[in-house]
Structure formats: structure tokens, C-alpha cells
C-alpha positions, 0 to 999 in steps of 0.5 A: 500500500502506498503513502497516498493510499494510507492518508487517503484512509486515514483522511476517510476513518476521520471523515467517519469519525467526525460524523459519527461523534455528530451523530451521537452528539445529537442522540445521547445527550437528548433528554425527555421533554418536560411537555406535558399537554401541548402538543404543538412544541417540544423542547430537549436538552442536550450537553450545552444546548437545547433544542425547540421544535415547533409543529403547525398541526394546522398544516398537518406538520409531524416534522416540525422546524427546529431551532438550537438554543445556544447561550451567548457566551457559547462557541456554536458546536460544530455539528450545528453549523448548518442549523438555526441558532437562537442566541439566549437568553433573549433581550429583545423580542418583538410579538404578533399575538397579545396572548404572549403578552401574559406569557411574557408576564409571567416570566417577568420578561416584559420589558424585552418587549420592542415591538407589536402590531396594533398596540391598541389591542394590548390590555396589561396594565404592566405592558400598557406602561411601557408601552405609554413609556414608548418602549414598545413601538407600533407595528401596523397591522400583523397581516402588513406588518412594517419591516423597516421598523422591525429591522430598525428595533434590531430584535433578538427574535420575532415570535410570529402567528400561524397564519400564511399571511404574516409568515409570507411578510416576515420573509425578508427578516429571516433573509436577513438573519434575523431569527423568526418563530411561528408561535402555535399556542391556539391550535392547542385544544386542551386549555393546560396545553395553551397554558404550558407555551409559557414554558417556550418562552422560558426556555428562550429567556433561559428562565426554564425554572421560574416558567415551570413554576408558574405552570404548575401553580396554574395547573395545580389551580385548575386541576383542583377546581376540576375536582371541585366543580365534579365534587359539588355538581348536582346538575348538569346544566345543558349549554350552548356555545357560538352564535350565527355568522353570515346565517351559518351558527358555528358551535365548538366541536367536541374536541375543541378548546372550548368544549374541554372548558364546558365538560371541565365546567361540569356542563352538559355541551349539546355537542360535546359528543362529536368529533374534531377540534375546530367549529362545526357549521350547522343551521339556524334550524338544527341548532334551535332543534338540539339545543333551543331547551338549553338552560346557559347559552356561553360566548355568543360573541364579543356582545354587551347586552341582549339587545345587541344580540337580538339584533344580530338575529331575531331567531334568538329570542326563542332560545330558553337561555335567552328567555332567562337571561342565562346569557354569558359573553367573553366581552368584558375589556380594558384600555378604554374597552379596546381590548377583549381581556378574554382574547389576551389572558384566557390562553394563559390563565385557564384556571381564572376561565374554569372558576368563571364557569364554577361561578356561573354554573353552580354558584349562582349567588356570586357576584358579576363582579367575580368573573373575570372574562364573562358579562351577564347579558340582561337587557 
């Protein structure tokens, strides 16, 4: 064997080597994720990183796009050259939902906060501030977000939505370098797996600990009003949900967000026993047929009385519910009434959602002053 044969050899064994080592690298010090309940990311440790993978089950993604986390006093692994890095902890962010706005609270990581479209739509008295304060500048509307102004705030991250609109205007921030996540927090049907994306920010702040805490506090919480709405029912109230839009009435199917809510709430939904977990479009007619007798009528809409309700649609008049005033809207707001607290802090705070219910269900003597999404329609 000739000297140029032995390097060749030696160059290919170490060529090996190298990807072997790359490979194992990537499988033995991956851990279990600490999800318990979402379903739309993951999160693994590895020796001097982390991984977070996002799904989109709305795009029937399995796969997932994944981004390695990297501390910023960190030299990047040489098997992640080719991968996409995020630098933490995070110090300044941009958000496109005003459900990160609780989640960032939480974790007390408001403050990173430079950028949001529609600020108008943002109701935390904590964010409002700084907001008031001009830390936090306007961005336009999410579907025509302002790019210049986003390269101009030189975000860390930008933690976008899942809607193709957004994603397409948000190409040239990636084409720049600027990393871009798209955050699936709403495709979660069960309300605790909404609540746990808490734990995604936690981990891009390096604040996993403090992120975990606060979940199982909001856990332990629902878990336990769970228990005692199951505990004290006597009846089981029959409700309905949704309302009419454009003659077509979309209730929550039986797998829905909203639907874990009504039978954690001890509730008997009209349509709890069908199957998916988006909305199910039916008739003025079938609705009033299977569900006209009901004794609650739940989130019609953003409405504030019943006779704005009536206007809507005549054909509610002949729902029991509506009959006896069992009306109740996720309309209560803040911020000069801009801002539906409901479409903010829900996603965040399951449990103060299932003790509105426990209050409007099976403690009939409360206060309206006590629910803190919901508003009683009477007149």
C-alpha cells in the first residue's frame, strides 16, 4: 500500500469519525421533554444546548422546524453549523399575538418587549406602561406588518402567528438573519396545553425554572377546581356555545378548546359528543332543534347586552337561555374597552376561565363582579 493510499484512509476513518461523534452528539445527550399537554412544541436538552421544535398541526406538520438554543457566551458546536441558532437568553423580542403578552408576564420578561402590531389591542396594565413609556413601538397591522421598523428595533427574535399571511411578510427578516418563530399556542385544544407555551418562552429567556413554576401553580389551580366543580355538581346544566355568522351558527366541536372548558365546567355541551377540534357549521334550524331547551347559552360573541344580540338575529329570542337571561359573553375589556381581556389572558390563565364557569354554573349567588372574562347579558 502506498503513502497516498494510507492518508487517503486515514483522511476517510476521520471523515467517519467526525460524523459519527455528530451523530451521537445529537442522540445521547437528548433528554425527555418536560411537555406535558401541548402538543404543538417540544423542547430537549442536550450537553450545552437545547433544542425547540415547533409543529403547525394546522398544516398537518409531524416534522416540525427546529431551532438550537445556544447561550451567548457559547462557541456554536460544530455539528450545528448548518442549523438555526437562537442566541439566549433573549433581550429583545418583538410579538404578533397579545396572548404572549401574559406569557411574557409571567416570566417577568416584559420589558424585552420592542415591538407589536396594533398596540391598541394590548390590555396589561404592566405592558400598557411601557408601552405609554414608548418602549414598545407600533407595528401596523400583523397581516402588513412594517419591516423597516422591525429591522430598525434590531430584535433578538420575532415570535410570529400561524397564519400564511404574516409568515409570507416576515420573509425578508429571516433573509436577513434575523431569527423568526411561528408561535402555535391556539391550535392547542386542551386549555393546560395553551397554558404550558409559557414554558417556550422560558426556555428562550433561559428562565426554564421560574416558567415551570408558574405552570404548575396554574395547573395545580385548575386541576383542583376540576375536582371541585365534579365534587359539588348536582346538575348538569345543558349549554350552548357560538352564535350565527353570515346565517351559518358555528358551535365548538367536541374536541375543541372550548368544549374541554364546558365538560371541565361540569356542563352538559349539546355537542360535546362529536368529533374534531375546530367549529362545526350547522343551521339556524338544527341548532334551535338540539339545543333551543338549553338552560346557559356561553360566548355568543364579543356582545354587551341582549339587545345587541337580538339584533344580530331575531331567531334568538326563542332560545330558553335567552328567555332567562342565562346569557354569558367573553366581552368584558380594558384600555378604554379596546381590548377583549378574554382574547389576551384566557390562553394563559385557564384556571381564572374554569372558576368563571364554577361561578356561573353552580354558584349562582356570586357576584358579576367575580368573573373575570364573562358579562351577564340582561337587557
Amino acid at each position: 500500500m502506498t503513502k497516498y493510499q494510507i492518508f487517503t484512509l486515514v483522511l476517510l476513518f476521520l471523515f467517519v469519525s467526525c460524523i459519527e461523534n455528530q451523530k451521537k452528539e445529537k442522540e445521547q445527550n437528548t433528554n425527555k421533554s418536560n411537555i406535558k399537554y401541548a402538543q404543538t412544541f417540544a423542547i430537549q436538552d442536550f450537553n450545552g444546548y437545547k433544542k425547540l421544535i415547533v409543529f403547525s398541526r394546522f398544516k398537518g406538520d409531524t416534522i416540525g422546524e427546529s431551532f438550537y438554543l445556544l447561550s451567548k457566551n457559547k462557541a456554536v458546536p460544530f455539528s450545528l453549523k448548518n442549523e438555526k441558532i437562537i442566541r439566549t437568553p433573549i433581550e429583545k423580542i418583538i410579538v404578533t399575538s397579545t396572548t404572549h403578552i401574559p406569557m411574557l408576564e409571567l416570566i417577568n420578561a416584559e420589558n424585552s418587549i420592542v415591538g407589536f402590531p396594533h398596540l391598541q389591542h394590548i390590555s396589561s396594565p404592566k405592558t400598557r406602561k411601557l408601552i405609554d413609556n414608548g418602549q414598545i413601538k407600533e407595528l401596523g397591522s400583523a397581516e402588513q406588518i412594517n419591516i423597516e421598523t422591525i429591522i430598525s428595533l434590531d430584535p433578538d427574535l420575532v415570535v410570529s402567528f400561524n397564519i400564511d399571511a404574516l409568515s409570507n411578510t416576515l420573509n425578508p427578516i429571516k433573509r436577513i438573519g434575523i431569527p423568526v418563530i411561528t408561535n402555535s399556542d391556539w391550535l392547542e385544544n386542551e386549555p393546560l396545553g395553551r397554558a404550558e407555551w409559557v414554558k417556550f418562552f422560558g426556555v428562550l429567556y433561559e428562565k426554564d425554572s421560574l416558567a415551570n413554576a408558574q405552570f404548575d401553580k396554574i395547573e395545580t389551580n385548575y386541576i383542583s377546581l376540576k375536582q371541585k366543580i365534579k365534587q359539588q355538581t348536582t346538575t348538569e346544566y345543558k349549554v350552548l356555545s357560538g352564535a350565527l355568522f353570515q346565517d351559518v351558527w358555528y358551535v365548538p366541536a367536541g374536541d375543541s378548546y372550548m368544549a374541554h372548558f364546558l365538560k371541565d365546567g361540569g356542563t352538559k355541551y349539546s355537542w360535546a359528543d362529536t368529533k374534531g377540534s375546530g367549529s362545526l357549521p350547522l343551521s339556524i334550524e338544527s341548532v334551535l332543534s338540539k339545543a333551543g331547551n338549553v338552560d346557559f347559552w356561553i360566548a355568543p360573541g364579543v356582545f354587551t347586552t341582549k339587545k345587541a344580540l337580538l339584533h344580530d338575529s331575531p331567531h334568538y329570542q326563542q332560545i330558553k337561555a335567552f328567555q332567562e337571561n342565562n346569557i354569558y359573553a367573553f366581552s368584558k375589556s380594558q384600555h378604554n374597552n379596546k381590548a377583549i381581556l378574554f382574547y389576551e389572558l384566557a390562553a394563559a390563565r385557564p384556571d381564572l376561565v374554569l372558576e368563571d364557569f364554577y361561578h356561573i354554573f353552580h354558584n349562582v349567588d356570586s357576584l358579576q363582579e367575580n368573573l373575570h372574562f364573562f358579562q351577564k347579558l340582561i337587557k
